[in-house]
C-alpha positions in Angstrom: 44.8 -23.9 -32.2 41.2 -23.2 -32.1 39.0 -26.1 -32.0 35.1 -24.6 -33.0 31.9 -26.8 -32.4 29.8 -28.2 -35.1 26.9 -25.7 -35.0 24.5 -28.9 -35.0 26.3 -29.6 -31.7 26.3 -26.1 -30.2 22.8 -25.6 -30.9 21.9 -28.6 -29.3 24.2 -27.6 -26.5 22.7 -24.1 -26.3 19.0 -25.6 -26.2 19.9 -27.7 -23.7 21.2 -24.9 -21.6 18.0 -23.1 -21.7 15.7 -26.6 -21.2 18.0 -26.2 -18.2 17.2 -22.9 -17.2 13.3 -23.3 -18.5 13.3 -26.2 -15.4 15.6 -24.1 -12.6 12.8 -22.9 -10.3 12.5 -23.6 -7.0 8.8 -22.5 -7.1 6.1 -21.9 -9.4 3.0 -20.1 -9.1 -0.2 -19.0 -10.8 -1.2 -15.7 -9.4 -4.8 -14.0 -11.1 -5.7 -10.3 -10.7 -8.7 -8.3 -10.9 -7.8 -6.7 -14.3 -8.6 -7.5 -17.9 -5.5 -8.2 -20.1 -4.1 -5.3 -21.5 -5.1 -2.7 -19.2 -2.0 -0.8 -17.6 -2.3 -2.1 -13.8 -2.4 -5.7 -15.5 1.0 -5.1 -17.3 2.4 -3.6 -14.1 1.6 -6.8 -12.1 3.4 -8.9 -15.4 6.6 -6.6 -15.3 6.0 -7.2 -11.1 6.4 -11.0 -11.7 9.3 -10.7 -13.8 11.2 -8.4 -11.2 10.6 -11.3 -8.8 11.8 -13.8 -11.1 15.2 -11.5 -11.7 15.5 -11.0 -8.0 15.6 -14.6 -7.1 18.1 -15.3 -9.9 15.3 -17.8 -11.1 14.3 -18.9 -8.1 10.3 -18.2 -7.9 8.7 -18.0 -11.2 5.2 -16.4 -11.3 2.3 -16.8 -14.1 0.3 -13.7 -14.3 -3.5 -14.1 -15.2 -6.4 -11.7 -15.9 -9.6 -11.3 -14.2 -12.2 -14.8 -14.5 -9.2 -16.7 -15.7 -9.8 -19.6 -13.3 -12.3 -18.2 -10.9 -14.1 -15.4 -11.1 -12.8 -12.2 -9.5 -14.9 -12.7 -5.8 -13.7 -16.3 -5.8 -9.6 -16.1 -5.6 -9.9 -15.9 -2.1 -10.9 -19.6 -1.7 -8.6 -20.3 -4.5 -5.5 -19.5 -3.0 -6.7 -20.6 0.2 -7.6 -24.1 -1.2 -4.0 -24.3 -3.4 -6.2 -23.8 -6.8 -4.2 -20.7 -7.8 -1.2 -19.6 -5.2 -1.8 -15.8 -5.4 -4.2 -13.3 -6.2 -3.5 -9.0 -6.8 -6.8 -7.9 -6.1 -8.9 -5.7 -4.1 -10.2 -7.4 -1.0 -13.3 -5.6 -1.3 -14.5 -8.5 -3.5 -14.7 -10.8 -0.4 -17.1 -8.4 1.8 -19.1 -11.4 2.0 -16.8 -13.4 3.4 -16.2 -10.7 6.0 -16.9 -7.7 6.1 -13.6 -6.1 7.1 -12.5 -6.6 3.6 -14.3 -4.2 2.1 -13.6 -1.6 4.9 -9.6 -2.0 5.1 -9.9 -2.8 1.1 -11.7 0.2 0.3 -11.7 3.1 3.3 -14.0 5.1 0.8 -13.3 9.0 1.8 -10.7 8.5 3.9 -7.8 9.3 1.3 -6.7 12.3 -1.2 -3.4 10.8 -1.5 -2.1 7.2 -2.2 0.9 8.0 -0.6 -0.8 8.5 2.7 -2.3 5.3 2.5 1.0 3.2 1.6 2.7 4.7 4.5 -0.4 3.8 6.9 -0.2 0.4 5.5 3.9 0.1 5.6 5.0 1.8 8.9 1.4 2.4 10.8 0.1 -1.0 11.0 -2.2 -1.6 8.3 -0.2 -4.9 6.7 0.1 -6.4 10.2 -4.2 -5.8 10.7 -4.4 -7.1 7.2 -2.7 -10.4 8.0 -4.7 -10.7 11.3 -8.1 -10.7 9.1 -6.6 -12.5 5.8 -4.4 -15.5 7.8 -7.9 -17.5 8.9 -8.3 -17.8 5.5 -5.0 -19.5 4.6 -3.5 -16.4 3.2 -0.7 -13.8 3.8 -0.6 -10.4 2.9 3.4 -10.2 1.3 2.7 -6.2 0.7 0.2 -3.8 0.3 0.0 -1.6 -3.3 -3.1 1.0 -4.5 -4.0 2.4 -7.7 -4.9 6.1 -7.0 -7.5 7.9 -6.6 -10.1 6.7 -8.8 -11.9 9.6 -11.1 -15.9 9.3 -11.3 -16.9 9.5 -15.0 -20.9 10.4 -15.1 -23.4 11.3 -18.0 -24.6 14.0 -15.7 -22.9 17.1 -14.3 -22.4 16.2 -10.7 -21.1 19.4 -9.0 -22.1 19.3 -5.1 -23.6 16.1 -3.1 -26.9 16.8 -3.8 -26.8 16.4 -7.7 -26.0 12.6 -6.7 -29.5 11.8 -5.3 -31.3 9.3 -7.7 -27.9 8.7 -9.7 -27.6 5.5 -11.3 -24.3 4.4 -10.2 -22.3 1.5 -10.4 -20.6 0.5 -6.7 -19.3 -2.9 -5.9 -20.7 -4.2 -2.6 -19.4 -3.0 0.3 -18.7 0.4 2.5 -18.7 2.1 -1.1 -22.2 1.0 -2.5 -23.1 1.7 0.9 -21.5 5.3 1.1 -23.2 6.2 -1.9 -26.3 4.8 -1.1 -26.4 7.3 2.2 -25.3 9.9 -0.1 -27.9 9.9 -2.1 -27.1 7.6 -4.9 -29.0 4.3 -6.2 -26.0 2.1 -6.3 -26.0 -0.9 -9.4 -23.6 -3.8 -8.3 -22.5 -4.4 -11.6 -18.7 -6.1 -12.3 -16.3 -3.7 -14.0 -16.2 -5.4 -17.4 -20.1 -4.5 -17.4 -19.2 -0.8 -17.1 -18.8 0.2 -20.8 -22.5 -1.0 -21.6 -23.9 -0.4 -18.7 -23.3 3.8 -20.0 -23.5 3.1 -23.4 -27.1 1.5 -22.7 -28.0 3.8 -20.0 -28.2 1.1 -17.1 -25.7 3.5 -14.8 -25.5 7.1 -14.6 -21.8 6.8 -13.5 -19.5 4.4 -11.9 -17.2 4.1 -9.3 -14.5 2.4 -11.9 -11.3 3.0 -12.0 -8.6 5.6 -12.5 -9.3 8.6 -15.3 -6.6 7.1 -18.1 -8.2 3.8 -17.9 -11.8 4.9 -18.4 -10.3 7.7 -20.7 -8.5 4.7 -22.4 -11.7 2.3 -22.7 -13.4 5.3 -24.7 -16.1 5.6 -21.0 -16.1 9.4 -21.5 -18.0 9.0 -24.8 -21.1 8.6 -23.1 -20.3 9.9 -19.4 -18.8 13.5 -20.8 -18.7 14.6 -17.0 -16.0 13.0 -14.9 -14.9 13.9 -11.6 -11.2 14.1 -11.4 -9.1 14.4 -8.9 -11.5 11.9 -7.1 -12.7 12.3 -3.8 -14.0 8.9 -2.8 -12.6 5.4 -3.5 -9.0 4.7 -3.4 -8.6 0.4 -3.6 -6.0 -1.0 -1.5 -4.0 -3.8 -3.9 -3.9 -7.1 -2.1 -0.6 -9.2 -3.3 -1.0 -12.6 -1.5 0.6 -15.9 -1.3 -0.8 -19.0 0.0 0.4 -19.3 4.0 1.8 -22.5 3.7 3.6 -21.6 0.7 4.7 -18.3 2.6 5.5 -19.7 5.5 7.4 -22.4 3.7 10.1 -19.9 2.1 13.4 -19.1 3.1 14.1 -15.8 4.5 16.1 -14.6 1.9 12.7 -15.1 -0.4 10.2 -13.9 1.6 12.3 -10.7 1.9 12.9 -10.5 -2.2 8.9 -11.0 -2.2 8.1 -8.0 -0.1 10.8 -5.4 -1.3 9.4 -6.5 -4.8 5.8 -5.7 -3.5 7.1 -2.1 -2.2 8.4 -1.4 -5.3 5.3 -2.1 -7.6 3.4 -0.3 -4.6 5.4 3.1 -5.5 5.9 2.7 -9.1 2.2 1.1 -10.0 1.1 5.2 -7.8 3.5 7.3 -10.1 3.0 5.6 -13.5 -0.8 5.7 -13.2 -0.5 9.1 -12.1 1.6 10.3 -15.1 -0.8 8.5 -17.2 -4.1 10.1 -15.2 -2.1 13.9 -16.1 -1.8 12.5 -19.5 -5.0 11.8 -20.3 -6.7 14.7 -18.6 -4.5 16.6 -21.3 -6.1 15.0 -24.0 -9.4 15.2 -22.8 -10.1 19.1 -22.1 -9.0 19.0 -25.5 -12.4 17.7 -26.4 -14.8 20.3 -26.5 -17.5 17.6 -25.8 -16.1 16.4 -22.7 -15.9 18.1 -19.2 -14.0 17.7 -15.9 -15.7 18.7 -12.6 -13.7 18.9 -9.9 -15.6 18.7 -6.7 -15.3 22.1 -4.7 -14.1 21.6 -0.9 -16.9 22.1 0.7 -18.5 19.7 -0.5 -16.1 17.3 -0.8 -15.9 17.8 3.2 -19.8 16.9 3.0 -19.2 13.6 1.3 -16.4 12.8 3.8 -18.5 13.4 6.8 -21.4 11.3 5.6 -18.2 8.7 4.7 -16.9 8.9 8.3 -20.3 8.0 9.6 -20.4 5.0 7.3 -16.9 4.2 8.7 -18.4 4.3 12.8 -21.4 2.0 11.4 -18.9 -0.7 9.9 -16.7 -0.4 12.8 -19.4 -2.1 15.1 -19.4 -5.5 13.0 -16.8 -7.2 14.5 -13.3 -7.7 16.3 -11.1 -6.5 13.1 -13.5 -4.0 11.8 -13.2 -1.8 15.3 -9.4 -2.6 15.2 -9.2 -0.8 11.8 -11.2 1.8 12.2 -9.7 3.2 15.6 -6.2 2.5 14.2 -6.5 4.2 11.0 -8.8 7.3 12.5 -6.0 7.4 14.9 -3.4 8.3 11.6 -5.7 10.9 10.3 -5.8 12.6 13.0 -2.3 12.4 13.9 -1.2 13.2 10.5 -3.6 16.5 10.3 -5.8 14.3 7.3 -9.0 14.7 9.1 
């Protein structure tokens, strides 16, 4: 004989099976990135947290929160170091100011034509272990190191050889980049990436070191800078995911390991979904008469690089870490045939 619950009883007993499971982690964290909602690296790190949450069987649950959602984007360092938020996905070129080995290891600008290069410099050639020796101080750890690509340089001028960038209006965030630019030729604006739209629409910038060419292609930026530079030459942002130390060093093993093979695999997949969407897009724009793509002959590319490299030997001289990173990462370009 079969004996069937009253559904008034088995939906109470099935909502409170899932006020059960809504309550069954261990941990609980607020993590904010450096995107806007919506954009396609912001739904990677929400699909990120998720994976986590499936990994550790419920374990760690993570909030994921766009750019200025509790601090603004220069300011989740402090955060997480003071227990405000517990993570940030950022670029650590945001905290040059706080030291400036940030923006060198966050941003080598230059240095990389392939994002793959710089995950395995990161992963097996010492980058995350130099990272956590400049990051720790602060009351962070790195879990794993991800990138976006190679950003593309969308301009309202044709920029076809290093010289055409002297007197360009363009938008840099502080650091070896605005720096690099500025040597190059450029008049760098520090202007924050959600500025970037009106900043070409009103004619403030020339061009902008962004982002990647389907997200400016996506946020309508080649409408009025007709002339991007794709594949790009110049800035490749490392993606910082960090916990709080104590909370890291607080975890089980069997955690911390679920956290960094999770990190590794948003590293990988975040590089070949972006760059499916980048072929995409560059599709659909030489499609448009009114729109086209430079793509920066060699030798001058190798022009930009060697005023880069200088840049690199200037920052190398401001402290401990800074040296560190530049004779350890000079040291896989070479070895690797990259320079």
């Amino acid at each position: 004989m079969i004996t069937r619950m009253p559904l008034k009883t088995l939906t109470a007993a099935v909502l409170g099976a899932m006020a059960v499971n809504a309550q069954a982690a261990d941990y609980e964290w607020t993590f904010q990135t450096s995107e806007t909602a919506g954009e396609p690296q912001f739904e990677m790190k929400k699909a990120w947290a998720d994976n986590v949450e499936q990994m550790s069987d419920g374990r760690i649950s993570i909030e994921i929160l766009p750019v200025n959602s509790v601090v603004q984007a220069n300011q989740t360092l402090q955060a997480v170091s003071s227990g405000i938020l517990q993570g940030h996905m950022t670029d650590p070129s945001y905290f040059t100011g706080q030291n400036p080995a940030f923006g060198m290891i966050g941003n080598l600008v230059g240095a990389w034509s392939d994002p793959y290069d710089f995950l395995d410099y990161m992963n097996n050639a010492g980058g995350e272990q130099l990272y956590n020796e400049l990051v720790e101080p602060y009351g962070l750890h790195l879990i794993g190191a991800a990138a976006t690509g190679l950003e593309s340089l969308p301009s309202t001028k044709p920029i076809h050889s290093v010289e055409d960038m002297k007197g360009l209006k363009l938008r840099a965030p502080e650091g070896m980049v605005y720096n690099i630019f500025e040597a190059a030729g450029a008049t760098p604006v520090n202007l924050p990436g959600s500025e970037v739209y009106t900043g070409l629409e009103k004619g403030v910038i020339d061009a902008a070191d962004y982002t990647v060419f389907a997200t400016n292609q996506a946020q309508g930026l080649h409408e009025f800078a007709p002339y991007p530079l794709y594949p790009g030459f110049h800035s490749l942002p490392m993606v910082s995911v960090s916990l709080n130390k104590d909370i890291w060093d607080g975890l089980p093993a069997d955690l911390q390991a679920i956290l960094e093979t999770s990190v590794d695999q948003l590293a990988y997949e975040m590089v070949a979904e972006l760059k499916t969407r980048d072929l995409e897009a560059v599709r659909e724009a030489r499609q448009d008469p009114d729109i086209e793509i430079i793509d920066l002959p060699a030798e001058e590319r190798v022009k930009f690089r060697n005023i880069a490299k200088q840049e690199w030997a200037n920052w190398a001289e401001k402290n401990e870490i800074t040296q560190e990173f530049y004779d350890s990462v000079v040291g896989y370009l070479e070895n690797h045939n990259l320079m």
